[in-house]
N, C-alpha and C positions, 0 to 999 in steps of 0.2 A: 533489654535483651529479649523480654515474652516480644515486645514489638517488632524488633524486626527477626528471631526466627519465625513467629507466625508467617509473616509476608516471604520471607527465606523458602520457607515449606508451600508457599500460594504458590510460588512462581515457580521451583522447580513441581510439582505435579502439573502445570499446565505447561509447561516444559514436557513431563515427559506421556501425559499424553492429549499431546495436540502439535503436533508433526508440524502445521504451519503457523504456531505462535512461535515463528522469529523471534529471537532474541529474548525468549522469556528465560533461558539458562542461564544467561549473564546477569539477568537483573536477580535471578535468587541470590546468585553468584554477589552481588551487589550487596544484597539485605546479608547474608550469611556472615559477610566481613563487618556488619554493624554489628552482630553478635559479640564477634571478638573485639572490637573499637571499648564496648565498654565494660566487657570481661577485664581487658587492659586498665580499663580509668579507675576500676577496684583497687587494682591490685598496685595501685601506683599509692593507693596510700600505704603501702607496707613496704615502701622500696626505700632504702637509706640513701640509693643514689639515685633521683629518681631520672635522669637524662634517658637512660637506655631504652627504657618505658615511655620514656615521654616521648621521645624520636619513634618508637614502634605505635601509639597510639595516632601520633600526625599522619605515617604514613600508612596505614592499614585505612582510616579515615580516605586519605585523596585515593587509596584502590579501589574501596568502593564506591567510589562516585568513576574510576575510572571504568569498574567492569560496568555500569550501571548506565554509561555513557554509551557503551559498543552495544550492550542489549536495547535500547533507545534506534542507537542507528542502524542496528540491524532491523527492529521493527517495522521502522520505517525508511527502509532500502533507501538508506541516505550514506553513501561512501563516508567512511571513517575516516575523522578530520585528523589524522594522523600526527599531522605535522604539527600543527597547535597542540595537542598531545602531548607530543616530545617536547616541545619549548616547554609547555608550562611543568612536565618534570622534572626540564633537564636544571631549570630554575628556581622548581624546589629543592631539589636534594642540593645543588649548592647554597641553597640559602639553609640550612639545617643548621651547621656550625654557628653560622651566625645569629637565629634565631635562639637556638640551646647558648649561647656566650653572654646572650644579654638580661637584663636581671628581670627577677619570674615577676608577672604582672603590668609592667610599664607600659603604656598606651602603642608604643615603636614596637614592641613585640607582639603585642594580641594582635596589631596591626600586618604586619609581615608574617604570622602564624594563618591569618583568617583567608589573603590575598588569595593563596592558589586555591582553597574553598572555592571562593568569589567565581574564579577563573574558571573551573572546571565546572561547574553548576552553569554559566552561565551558557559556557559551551553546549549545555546539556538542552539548554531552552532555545539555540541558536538550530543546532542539530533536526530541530522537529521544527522549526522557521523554515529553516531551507526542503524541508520535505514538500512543501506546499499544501500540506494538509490545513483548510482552515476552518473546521467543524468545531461544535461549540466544544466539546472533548478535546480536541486540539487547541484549543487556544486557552481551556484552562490549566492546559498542561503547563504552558507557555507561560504561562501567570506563575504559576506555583512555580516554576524554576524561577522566574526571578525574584519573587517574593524569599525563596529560600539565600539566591546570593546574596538579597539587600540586607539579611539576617546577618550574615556571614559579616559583613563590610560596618553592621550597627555593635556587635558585639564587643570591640572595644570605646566604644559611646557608652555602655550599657555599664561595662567594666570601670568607665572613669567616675559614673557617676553614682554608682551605689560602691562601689570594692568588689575587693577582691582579694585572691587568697595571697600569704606572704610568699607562701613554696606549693611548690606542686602537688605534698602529697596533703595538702587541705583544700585542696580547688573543690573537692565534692561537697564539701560539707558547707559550702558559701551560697549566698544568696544568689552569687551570682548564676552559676552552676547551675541552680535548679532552675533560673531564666532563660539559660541560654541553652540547655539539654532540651528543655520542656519545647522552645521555638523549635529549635530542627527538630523533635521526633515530631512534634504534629506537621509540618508541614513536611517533613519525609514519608509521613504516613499520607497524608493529602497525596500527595506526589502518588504512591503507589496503588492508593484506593484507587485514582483515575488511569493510572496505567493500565490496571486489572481491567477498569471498562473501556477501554481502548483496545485491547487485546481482544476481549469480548464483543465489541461490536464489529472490529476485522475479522474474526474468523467468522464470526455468522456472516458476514457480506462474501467472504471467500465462499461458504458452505451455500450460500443464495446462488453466488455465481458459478459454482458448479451443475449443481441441479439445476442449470439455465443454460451451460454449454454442450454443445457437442464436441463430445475429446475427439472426433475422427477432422473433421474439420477446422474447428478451434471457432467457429460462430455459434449464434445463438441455436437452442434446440426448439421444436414446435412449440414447447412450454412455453421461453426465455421468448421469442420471436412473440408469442399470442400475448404477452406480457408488458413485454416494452411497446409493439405497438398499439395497444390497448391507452397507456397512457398517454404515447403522443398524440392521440385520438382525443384525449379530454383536452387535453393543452389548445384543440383547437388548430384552425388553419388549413390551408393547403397541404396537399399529401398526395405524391404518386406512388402505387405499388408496383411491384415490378415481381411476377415469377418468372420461373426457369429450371427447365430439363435438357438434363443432356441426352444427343439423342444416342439412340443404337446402346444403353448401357449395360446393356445384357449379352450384347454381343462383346464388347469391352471383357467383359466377367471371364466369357465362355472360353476368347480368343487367348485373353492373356493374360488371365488368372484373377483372384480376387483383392492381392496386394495389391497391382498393377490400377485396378478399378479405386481401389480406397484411394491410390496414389491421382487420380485424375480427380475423384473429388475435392480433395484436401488443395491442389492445385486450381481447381475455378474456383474453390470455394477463397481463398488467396487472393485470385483476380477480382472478385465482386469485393472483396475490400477495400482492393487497392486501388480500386477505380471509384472507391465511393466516397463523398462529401463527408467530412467529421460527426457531422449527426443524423446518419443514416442509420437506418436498422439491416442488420444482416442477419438471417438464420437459414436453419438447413432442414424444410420442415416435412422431410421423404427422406429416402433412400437416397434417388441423384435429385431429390429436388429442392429447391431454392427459392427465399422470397427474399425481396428489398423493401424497405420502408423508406422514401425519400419523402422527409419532412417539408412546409416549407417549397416546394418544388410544384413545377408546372407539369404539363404531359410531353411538351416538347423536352424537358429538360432528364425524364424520366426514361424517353424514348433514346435522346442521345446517348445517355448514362448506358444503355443498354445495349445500343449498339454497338455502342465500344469494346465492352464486356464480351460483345457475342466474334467482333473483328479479332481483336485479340488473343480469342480462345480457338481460334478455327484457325490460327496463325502458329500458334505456338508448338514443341514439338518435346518430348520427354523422355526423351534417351535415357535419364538416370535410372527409369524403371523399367528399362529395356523395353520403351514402346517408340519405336522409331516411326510414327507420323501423328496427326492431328486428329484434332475430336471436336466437334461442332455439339452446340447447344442453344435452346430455341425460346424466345422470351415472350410473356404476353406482359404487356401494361396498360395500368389502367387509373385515372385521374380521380379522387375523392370528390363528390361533394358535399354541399350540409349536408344531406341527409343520408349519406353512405353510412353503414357500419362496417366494424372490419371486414366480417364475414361478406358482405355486400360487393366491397370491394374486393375481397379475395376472387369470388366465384367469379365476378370481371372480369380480372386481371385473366384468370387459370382461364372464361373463354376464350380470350385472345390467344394465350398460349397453346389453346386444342387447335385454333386456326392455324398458330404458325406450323406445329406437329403435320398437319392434314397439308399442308401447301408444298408441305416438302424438306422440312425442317430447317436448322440454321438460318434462320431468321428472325425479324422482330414485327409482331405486329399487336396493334393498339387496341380496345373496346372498343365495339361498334357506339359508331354515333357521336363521336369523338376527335376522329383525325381520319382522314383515309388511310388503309393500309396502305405498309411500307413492301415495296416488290420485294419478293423474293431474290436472294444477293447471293450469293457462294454458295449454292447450296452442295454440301457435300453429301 
């Protein structure tokens, strides 16, 4: 009972405060019902009839494994297998009578008592399978769910071969009892110790990626942007950078307000995603201005990437914010070699981008020495 209220009390204060530990309400929710599981198992040895107890013990048991299962998959923003769920309750509660009819102890009942244990735990380990999470935290999770079902499915083995009690209200006082309490509370304490740091290495990764985005655009911030590209830098390789201003944003501001201007950012900023390669970097590292980090990437590939970027945004038209025409933005790019550093590369990249600014803007043009510039194209 000290066992899992402690854990009971862990989960709900990181529950209540820490706003993005998902699912940590259900799993107190979870530990609180083991409270009562073996408040129940006391009090079953003072019951003359002890069925009523013994049916409230089985099922307060598969509840909390069922809240313990939704706080699981709310963690890990994996849809709740709903349906499996229901089958395997709708298959306990008919199997009740006929578990409670047959006589206490027999290997056919510990067996048909342990089953939806088995079922739901496993579900539990299935649950964080299909998350796709496969960090060494995840997969001991993994472990210890199934480690706990093969408990569940050992315990009438356990039962046939040492004993076990005649009636129910002597099960505590048996050898067996204290084998098969002692397996699930450690390995439900296992289970929760690693949950706890699973919770804890998600919100610090949440709280890292925060302090690294920009909320106006939802890309990296000059931090997050000087950060990740800093490491693909060590990794090595080929690397185009690619800036970008939009032009006239002041005039944007002045003409049609400040929403309207956040609203044109948030929209290139949009476009430079959606036009970029899975392991690009994106950040928004000014006011309207923008860098790319194309890993991996040539200067032709860098230049394309961008003029695309630039076509489509001189293209597009934003009626939602009540800005009925188009807005042009101006890119410089520029090719890494060995002995670039980012900074190196930056101040490249940003000359090309003063050239495209100075030619007339909406445009793309590359470091000198490099590629010949690209003409001036639509200039608006």
């Amino acid at each position: 009972m000290s066992v899992a209220g402690i854990f009971a009390v862990a989960f709900a204060v990181v529950a209540a405060t820490n706003r993005t530990a998902r699912g940590a309400g259900w799993l107190a929710l979870g530990y609180g019902m083991g409270i009562l599981y073996v408040g129940l198992e006391f009090l079953l040895t003072q019951q003359v009839d002890p069925t009523p107890v013994g049916i409230g013990i089985f099922l307060v048991f598969m509840l909390a494994l069922s809240f313990a299962l939704v706080g699981i998959a709310h963690h890990y923003r994996v849809p709740l297998p709903l349906a499996a769920m229901a089958v395997i309750w709708v298959l306990t509660i008919l199997a009740v009578p006929v578990i409670f009819s047959m006589t206490y102890g027999s290997t056919l009942r510990l067996t048909l008592y342990q089953l939806p244990y088995f079922a739901m735990q496993s579900l539990l380990g299935l649950v964080i399978w299909r998350s796709g999470r496969r960090q060494a935290l995840d997969l001991l999770l993994i472990a210890l769910q199934a480690v706990a079902a093969i408990i569940y499915v050992a315990k009438p083995f356990i039962a046939a071969m040492i004993g076990t009690a005649n009636s129910p209200q002597g099960y505590m006082a048996t050898t067996y009892a204290a084998i098969s309490q002692s397996g699930s509370v450690v390995t439900l304490m296992a289970i929760a110790l690693v949950m706890l740091l699973v919770i804890m290495r998600d919100t610090t990764a949440e709280m890292v990626a925060r302090s690294e985005t920009d909320p106006l655009s939802s890309v990296l911030n000059r931090r997050g942007f000087e950060h990740h590209a800093e490491l693909a830098f060590l990794r090595g390789g080929a690397a185009v950078l690619i800036t970008a201003d939009l032009d006239d944003f002041k005039k944007i501001n002045d003409s049609f307000g400040h929403a309207a201007g956040d609203g044109v950012i948030a929209h290139f900023a949009a476009m430079l995603v959606g036009a970029a390669p899975a392991n690009a970097i994106v950040g928004r590292i000014g006011g309207e201005e923008f860098a790319v980090l194309l890993p991996d990437a040539l200067l032709s590939d860098g230049r394309l990437y961008a003029e695309t970027v630039r076509a489509a945004f001189a293209s597009a038209r934003l009626p939602v914010l009540g800005v009925d025409r188009g807005f042009t933005a101006s890119f410089g790019v520029a090719q890494r070699t060995s002995d670039h550093s980012l900074f190196e590369l930056a101040r490249r990249a940003d000359a090309a981008l003063y050239r495209a600014k100075a030619a007339g803007r909406n445009q793309v043009r590359v470091a000198l020495g490099e590629m010949p510039p690209v003409p001036a194209v639509g200039v608006a």
